[in-house]
C-alpha positions as MATLAB code, in Angstrom:
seq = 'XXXXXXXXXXXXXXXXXXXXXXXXXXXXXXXXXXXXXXXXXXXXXXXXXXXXXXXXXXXXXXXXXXXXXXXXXXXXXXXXXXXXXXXXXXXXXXXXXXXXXXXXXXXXXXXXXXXXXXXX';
ca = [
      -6.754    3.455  -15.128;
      -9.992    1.589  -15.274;
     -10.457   -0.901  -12.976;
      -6.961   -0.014  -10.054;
      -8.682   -3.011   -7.548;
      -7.840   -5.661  -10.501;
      -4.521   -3.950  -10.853;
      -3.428   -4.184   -7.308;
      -4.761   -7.979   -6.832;
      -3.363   -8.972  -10.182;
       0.098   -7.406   -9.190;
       0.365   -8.781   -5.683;
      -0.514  -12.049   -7.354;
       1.920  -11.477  -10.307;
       4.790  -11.190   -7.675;
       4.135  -13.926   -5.635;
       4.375  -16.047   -8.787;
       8.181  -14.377   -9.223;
       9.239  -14.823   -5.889;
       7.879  -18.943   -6.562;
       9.715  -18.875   -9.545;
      13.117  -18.057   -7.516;
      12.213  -20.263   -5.107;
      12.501  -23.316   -7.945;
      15.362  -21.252   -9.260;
      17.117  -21.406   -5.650;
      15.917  -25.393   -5.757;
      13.519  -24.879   -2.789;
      11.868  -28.228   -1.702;
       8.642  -29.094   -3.472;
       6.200  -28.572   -0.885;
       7.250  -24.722   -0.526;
       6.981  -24.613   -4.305;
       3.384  -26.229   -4.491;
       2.567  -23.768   -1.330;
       3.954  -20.471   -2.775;
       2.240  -21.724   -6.377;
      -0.767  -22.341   -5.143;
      -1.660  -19.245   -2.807;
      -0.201  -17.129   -6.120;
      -2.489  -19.140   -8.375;
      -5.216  -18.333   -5.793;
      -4.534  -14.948   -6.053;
      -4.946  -14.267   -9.846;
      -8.250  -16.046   -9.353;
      -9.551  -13.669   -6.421;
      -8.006  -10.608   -9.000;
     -10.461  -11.931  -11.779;
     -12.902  -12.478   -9.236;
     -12.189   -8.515   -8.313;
     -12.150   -7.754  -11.955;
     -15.588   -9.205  -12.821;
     -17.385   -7.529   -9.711;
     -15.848   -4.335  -10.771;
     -17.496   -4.555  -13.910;
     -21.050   -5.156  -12.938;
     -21.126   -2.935   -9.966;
     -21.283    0.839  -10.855;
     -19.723    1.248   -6.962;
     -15.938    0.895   -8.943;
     -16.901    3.932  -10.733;
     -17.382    6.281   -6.953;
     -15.001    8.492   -6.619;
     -13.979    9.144   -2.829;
     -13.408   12.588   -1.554;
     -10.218   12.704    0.242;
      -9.453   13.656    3.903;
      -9.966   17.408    4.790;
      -8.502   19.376    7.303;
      -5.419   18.235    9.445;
      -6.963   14.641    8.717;
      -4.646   14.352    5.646;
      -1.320   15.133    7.879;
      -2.223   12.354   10.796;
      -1.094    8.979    8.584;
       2.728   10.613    7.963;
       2.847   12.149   11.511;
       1.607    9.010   13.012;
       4.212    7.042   11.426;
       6.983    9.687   11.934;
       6.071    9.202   15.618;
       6.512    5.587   15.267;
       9.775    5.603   13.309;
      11.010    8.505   16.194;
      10.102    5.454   18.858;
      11.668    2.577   17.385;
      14.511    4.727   16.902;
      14.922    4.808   20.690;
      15.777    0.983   20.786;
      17.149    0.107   17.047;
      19.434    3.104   16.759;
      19.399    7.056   15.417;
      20.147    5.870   12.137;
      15.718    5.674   11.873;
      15.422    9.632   12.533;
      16.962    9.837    9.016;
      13.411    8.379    8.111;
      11.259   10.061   10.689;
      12.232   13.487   10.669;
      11.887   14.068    6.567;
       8.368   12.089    7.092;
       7.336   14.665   10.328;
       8.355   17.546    7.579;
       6.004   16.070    5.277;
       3.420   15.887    7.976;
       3.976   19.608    8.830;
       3.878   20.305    4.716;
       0.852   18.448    4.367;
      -0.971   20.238    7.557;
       0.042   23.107    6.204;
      -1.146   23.154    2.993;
      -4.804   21.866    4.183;
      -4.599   25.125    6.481;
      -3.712   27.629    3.881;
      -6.592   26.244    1.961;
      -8.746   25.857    4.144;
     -11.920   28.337    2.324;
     -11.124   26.481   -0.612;
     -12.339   22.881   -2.480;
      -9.048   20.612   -3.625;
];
């Protein structure tokens, strides 16, 4: 994929224009229609305002180097935590989220561990 900024700008717009259209399709009132329109109309113009600065600027062409270490593991683990918390006031049913997620976290950790001497 070329240009993935324009893609993710140009979808979020793209699906606030669908959820518009069911709006009118559910015969919201005008003023939520001209609202929802408008900031989705806004949207494709800040994704061809993404897509034309990605084009002139060689900086869309970096590529980043991804976490190394146990840095990789921290997002999942932090939000297994989270998941584990909220479970304490909305119900167990959320450790059926959080405990595959702290596996992953584990997996993840693990993995950077094992290859640790090496470049990925």
């Amino acid at each position: 994929m070329r240009h993935p900024d324009f893609v993710v700008v140009a979808g979020w717009a793209v699906f606030n224009g669908f959820l518009a259209g069911l709006l009118g399709v559910y015969g919201e009132m005008p003023l939520a229609l001209w609202t929802f329109g408008s900031a989705a109309a806004f949207m494709l113009l800040v994704a061809l305002a993404v897509l034309v600065s990605s084009r002139r600027s060689p900086a869309g062409s970096l590529h980043y180097r991804l976490p190394v270490g146990g840095a990789a593991a921290a997002l999942p683990a932090a939000l297994a935590a989270g998941l584990a918390g909220l479970a304490l006031v909305y119900g167990l049913w959320l450790l059926a989220l959080a405990v595959p997620l702290a596996g992953v976290s584990v997996a993840i950790g693990l993995r950077r561990v094992a290859t640790k001497g090496q470049h990925t």
